[in-house]
C-alpha positions as CSV (number, residue, x, y, z in Angstrom):
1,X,50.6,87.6,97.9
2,X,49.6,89.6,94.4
3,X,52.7,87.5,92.8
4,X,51.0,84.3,94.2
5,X,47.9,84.8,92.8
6,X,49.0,85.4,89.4
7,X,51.3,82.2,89.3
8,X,48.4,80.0,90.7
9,X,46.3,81.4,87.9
10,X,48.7,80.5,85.2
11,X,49.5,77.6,86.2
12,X,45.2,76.5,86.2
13,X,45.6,78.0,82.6
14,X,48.1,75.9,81.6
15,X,46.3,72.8,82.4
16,X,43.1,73.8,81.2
17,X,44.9,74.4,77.1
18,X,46.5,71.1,77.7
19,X,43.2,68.6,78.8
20,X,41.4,70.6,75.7
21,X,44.7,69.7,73.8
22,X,44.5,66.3,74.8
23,X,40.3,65.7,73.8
24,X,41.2,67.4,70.1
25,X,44.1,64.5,69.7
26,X,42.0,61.3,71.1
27,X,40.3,59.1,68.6
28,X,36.6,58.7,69.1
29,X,35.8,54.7,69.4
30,X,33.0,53.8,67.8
31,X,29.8,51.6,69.7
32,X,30.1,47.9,68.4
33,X,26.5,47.7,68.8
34,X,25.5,50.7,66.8
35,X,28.1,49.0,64.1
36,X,26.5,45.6,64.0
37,X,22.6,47.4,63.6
38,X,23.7,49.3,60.5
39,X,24.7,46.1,58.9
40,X,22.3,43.2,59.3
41,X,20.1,46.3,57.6
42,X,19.0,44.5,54.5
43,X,18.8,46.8,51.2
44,X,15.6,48.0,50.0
45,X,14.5,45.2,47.0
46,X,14.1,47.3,43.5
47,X,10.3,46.9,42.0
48,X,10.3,44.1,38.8
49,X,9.4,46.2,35.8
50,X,8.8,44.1,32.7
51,X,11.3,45.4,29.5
52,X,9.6,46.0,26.2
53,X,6.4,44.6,26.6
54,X,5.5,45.2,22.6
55,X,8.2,43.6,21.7
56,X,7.4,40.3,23.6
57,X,3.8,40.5,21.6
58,X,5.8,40.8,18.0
59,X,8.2,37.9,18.7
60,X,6.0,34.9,20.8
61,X,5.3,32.0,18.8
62,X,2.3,31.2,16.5
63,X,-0.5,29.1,17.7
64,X,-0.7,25.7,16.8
65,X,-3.6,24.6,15.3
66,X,-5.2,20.7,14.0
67,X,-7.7,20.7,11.0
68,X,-10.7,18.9,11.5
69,X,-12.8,17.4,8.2
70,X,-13.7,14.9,5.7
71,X,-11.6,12.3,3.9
72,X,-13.1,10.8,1.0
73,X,-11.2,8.5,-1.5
74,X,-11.3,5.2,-3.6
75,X,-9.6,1.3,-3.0
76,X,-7.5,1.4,-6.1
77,X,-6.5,-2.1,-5.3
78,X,-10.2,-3.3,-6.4
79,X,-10.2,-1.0,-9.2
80,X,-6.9,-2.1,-10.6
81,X,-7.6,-5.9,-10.0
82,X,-9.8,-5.7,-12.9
83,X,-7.3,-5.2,-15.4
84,X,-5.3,-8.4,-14.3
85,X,-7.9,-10.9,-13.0
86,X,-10.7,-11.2,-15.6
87,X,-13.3,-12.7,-13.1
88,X,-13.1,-10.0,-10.6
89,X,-15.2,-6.4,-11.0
90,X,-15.3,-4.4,-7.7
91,X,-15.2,-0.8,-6.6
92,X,-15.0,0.8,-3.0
93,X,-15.5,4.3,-1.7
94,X,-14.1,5.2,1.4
95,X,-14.1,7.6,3.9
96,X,-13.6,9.1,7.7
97,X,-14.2,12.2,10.0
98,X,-11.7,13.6,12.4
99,X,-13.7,13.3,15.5
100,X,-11.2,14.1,18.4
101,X,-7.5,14.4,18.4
102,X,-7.1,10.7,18.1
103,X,-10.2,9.8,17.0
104,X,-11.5,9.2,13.6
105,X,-15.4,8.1,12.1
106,X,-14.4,5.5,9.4
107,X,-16.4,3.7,6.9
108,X,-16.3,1.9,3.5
109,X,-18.9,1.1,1.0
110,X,-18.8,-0.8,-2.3
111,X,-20.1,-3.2,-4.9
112,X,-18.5,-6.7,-5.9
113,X,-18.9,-9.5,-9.0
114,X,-16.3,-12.1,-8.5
115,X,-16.4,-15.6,-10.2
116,X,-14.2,-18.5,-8.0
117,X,-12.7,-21.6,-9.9
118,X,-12.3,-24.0,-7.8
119,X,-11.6,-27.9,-8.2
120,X,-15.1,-28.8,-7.4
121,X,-16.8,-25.5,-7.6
122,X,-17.4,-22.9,-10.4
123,X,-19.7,-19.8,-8.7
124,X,-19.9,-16.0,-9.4
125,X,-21.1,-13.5,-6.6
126,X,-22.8,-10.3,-6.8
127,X,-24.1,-8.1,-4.1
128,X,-23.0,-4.7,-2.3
129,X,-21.8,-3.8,1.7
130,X,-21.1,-1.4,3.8
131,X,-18.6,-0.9,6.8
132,X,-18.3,1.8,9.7
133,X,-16.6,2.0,12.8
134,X,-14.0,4.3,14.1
135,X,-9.9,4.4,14.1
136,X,-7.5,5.5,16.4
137,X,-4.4,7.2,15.7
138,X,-1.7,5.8,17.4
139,X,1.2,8.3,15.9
140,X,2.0,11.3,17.5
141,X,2.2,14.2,14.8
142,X,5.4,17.2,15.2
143,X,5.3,20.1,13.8
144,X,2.6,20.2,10.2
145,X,2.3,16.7,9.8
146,X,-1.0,15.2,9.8
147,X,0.1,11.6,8.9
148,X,-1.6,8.6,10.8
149,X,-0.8,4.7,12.2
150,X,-3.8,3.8,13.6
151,X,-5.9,0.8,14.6
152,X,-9.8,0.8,14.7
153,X,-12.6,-1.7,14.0
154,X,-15.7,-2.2,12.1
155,X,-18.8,-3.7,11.6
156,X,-19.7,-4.5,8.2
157,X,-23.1,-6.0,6.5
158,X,-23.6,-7.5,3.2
159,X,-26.6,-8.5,0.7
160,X,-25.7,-10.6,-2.2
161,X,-26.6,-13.6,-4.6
162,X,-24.8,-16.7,-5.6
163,X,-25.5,-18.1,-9.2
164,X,-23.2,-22.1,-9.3
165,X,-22.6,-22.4,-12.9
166,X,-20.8,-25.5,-12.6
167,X,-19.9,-28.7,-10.3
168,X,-17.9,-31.6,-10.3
169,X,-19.2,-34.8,-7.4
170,X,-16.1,-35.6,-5.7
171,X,-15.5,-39.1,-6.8
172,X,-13.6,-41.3,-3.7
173,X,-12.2,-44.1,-5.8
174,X,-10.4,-42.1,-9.0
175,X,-9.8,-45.9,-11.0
176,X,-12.2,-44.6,-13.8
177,X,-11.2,-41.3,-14.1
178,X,-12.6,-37.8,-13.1
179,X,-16.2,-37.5,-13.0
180,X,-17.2,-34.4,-15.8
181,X,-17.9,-31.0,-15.1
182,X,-21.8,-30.8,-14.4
183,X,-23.1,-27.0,-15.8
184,X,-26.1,-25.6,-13.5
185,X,-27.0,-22.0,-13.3
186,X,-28.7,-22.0,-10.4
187,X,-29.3,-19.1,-8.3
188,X,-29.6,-18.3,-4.7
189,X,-31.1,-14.4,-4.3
190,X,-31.9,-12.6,-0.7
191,X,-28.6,-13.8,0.6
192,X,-27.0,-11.6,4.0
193,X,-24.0,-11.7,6.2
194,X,-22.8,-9.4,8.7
195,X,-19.1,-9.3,10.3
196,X,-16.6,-7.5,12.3
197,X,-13.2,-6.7,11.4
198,X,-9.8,-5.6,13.4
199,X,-8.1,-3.3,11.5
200,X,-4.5,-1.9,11.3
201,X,-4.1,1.0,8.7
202,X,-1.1,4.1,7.3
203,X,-2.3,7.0,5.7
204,X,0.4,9.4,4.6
205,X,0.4,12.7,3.5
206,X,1.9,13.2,-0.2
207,X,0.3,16.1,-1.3
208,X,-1.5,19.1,0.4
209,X,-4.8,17.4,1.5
210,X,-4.0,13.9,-0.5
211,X,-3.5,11.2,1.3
212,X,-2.2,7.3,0.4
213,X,-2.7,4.7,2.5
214,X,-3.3,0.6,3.4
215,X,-4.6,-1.1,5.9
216,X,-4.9,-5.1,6.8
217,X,-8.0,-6.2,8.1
218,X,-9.4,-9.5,10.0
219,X,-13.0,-10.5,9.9
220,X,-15.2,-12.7,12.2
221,X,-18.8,-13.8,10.6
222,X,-21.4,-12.6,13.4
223,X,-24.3,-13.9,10.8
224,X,-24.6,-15.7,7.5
225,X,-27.4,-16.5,5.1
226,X,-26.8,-19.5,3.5
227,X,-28.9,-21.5,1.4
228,X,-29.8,-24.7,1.3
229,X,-27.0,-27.7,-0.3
230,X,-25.1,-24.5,-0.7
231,X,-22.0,-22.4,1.3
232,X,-21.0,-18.8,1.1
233,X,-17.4,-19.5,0.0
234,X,-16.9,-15.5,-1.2
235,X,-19.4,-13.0,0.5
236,X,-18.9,-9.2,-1.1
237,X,-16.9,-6.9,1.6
238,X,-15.6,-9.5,3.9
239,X,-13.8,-11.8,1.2
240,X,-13.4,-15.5,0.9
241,X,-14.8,-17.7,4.2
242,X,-12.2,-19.4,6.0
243,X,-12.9,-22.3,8.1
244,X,-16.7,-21.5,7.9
245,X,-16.2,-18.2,9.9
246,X,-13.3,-16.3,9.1
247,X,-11.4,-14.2,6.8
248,X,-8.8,-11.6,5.9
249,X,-8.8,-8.6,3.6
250,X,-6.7,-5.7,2.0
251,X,-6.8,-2.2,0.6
252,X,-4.8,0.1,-0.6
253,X,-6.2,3.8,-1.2
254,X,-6.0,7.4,-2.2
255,X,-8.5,10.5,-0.5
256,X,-8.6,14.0,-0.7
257,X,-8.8,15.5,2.8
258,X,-11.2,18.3,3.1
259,X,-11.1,21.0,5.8
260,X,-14.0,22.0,8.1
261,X,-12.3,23.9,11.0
262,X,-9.4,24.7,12.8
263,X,-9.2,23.9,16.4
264,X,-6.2,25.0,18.7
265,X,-3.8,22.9,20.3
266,X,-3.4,24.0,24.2
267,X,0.6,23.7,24.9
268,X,1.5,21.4,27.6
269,X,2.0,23.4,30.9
270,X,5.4,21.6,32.7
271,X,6.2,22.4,36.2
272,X,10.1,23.6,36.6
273,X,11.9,22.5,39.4
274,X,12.9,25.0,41.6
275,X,16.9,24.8,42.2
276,X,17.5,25.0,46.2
277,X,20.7,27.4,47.0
C-alpha cells in the first residue's frame, strides 16, 4: 500500500512539470481586435511654428507707391512755327493734375496772331483761349514707369478780333481778267467762340520728372460770334473752321512733372485654387 502511494504521487508529479512545460513553449496569439484599434489610431498633429520671423520682415518686398502732382509745360510746336511761317505768332501753356490712378485734370491756355492768305481773302486774327477738361490713361504702367496713352476731352472758349486787310469779288465770267486786290482794314472787335474737342494724347517720360508728348485733337463749334458780311475762317485755340462747324488741331509739348505726394498701391489679392488629392 506505502509503495502505491508513492508511485501514484510521482506519477501526478510528472504530469503537473509537463502541462507547466507545455504553457512555457505555446505562443501567445494575439486579439485581432485589440490589433486593428492600435492602428486606425491616428498620430498626434505637431503645432505650426513660424521659422525666423525677423528674417521674413528684412527680406519682403518694398511698397509700391504712384506720385501724385502737377505737370506744367509749353506747345513747342506754336513756338517753333514762328521761325518758319512768318504770319503766324502763338504761344501755349499747358498743364494737368493726377487726380486718381487713371484720371488726370487737363487744361491749355494761350494767345494767337495769325494772318491767312487766301484766294479771295487776306485777314489776320488776334485773340486768347483757354481749354480744360480731363484725360484718361489708358496704359497700364510696370514697375517705375509713369508714361501715359490716354484719351480725354475738353471744352475750350475763345475771345478774339478779325481785322480783313484785303479782298478780291469773285468774278463768275474770268473773259476780262481777274478783278484787283481791294485793301480794307476793317475790324471786327468783341468776337467769341466756344468748342469741344476729342482728344488722343502720349506723354513719355525722358528725363526724371520731364515729360514729351503729342496729342491730336477734334473740335465741334458749340457757339460762334460772327459779324456781320464776315466769317470766322481762323478762331485762336480751335484753328481753322471747317465746313462752318469743324476743325482739327495739333501739339506737341514738353512739362516738368512736379511731385505732391506719394500714395500706395494696394497689391491685388488672387484667390489660389486649392489642388483636390
Amino acid at each position: 500500500m506505502k509503495h502505491t502511494l508513492r508511485s501514484f504521487f510521482s506519477i501526478c508529479l510528472l504530469m503537473s512539470l509537463t502541462f507547466v512545460q507545455a504553457q512555457e513553449t505555446t505562443p501567445v496569439k494575439s486579439d485581432p481586435k485589440t490589433t486593428q484599434t492600435e492602428k486606425i489610431i491616428p498620430a498626434t498633429p505637431l503645432p505650426l511654428v513660424e521659422i525666423n520671423p525677423t528674417a521674413k520682415n528684412n527680406d519682403s518686398i518694398p511698397v509700391k507707391t504712384d506720385r501724385y502732382g502737377v505737370r506744367v509745360g509749353l506747345d513747342l510746336y506754336k513756338l517753333t512755327r514762328a521761325l518758319y511761317d512768318e504770319n503766324y505768332k502763338g504761344i501755349e501753356l499747358v498743364g494737368d493734375y493726377r487726380l486718381t490712378k487713371k484720371y488726370f485734370l487737363a487744361a491749355e491756355i494761350g494767345n494767337e496772331n495769325k494772318t491767312t492768305d487766301d484766294d479771295r481773302l487776306n485777314f489776320t486774327t488776334k485773340g486768347s483761349y483757354i481749354k480744360a477738361g480731363f484725360d484718361y490713361n489708358a496704359y497700364e504702367n510696370w514697375l517705375d514707369m509713369e508714361n501715359i496713352i490716354s484719351i480725354g476731352m475738353r471744352y475750350g472758349f475763345s475771345t478774339f478780333n478779325q481785322q480783313l486787310n484785303s479782298y478780291r469779288i469773285y468774278n463768275a465770267n474770268p473773259y476780262f481778267g481777274e478783278v484787283p486786290v481791294i485793301p480794307s482794314g476793317k475790324k471786327f472787335d468783341g468776337l467769341s467762340a466756344s468748342w469741344i474737342e476729342v482728344v488722343a494724347g502720349v506723354k513719355a517720360k525722358v528725363f526724371d520728372n520731364v515729360f514729351v508728348g503729342f496729342s491730336l485733337r477734334l473740335n465741334r463749334l458749340v457757339t460762334n460770334k460772327e459779324p456781320e458780311n464776315f466769317s470766322n475762317l481762323y478762331i485762336p485755340g480751335f484753328n481753322r473752321t471747317y465746313d462752318g462747324s469743324f476743325g482739327v488741331g495739333f501739339n506737341y509739348t514738353v512739362t516738368y512733372f512736379v511731385p505732391i505726394y506719394k500714395k500706395k498701391i494696394k497689391p491685388v489679392v488672387v484667390a489660389k485654387k486649392v489642388e483636390k488629392k
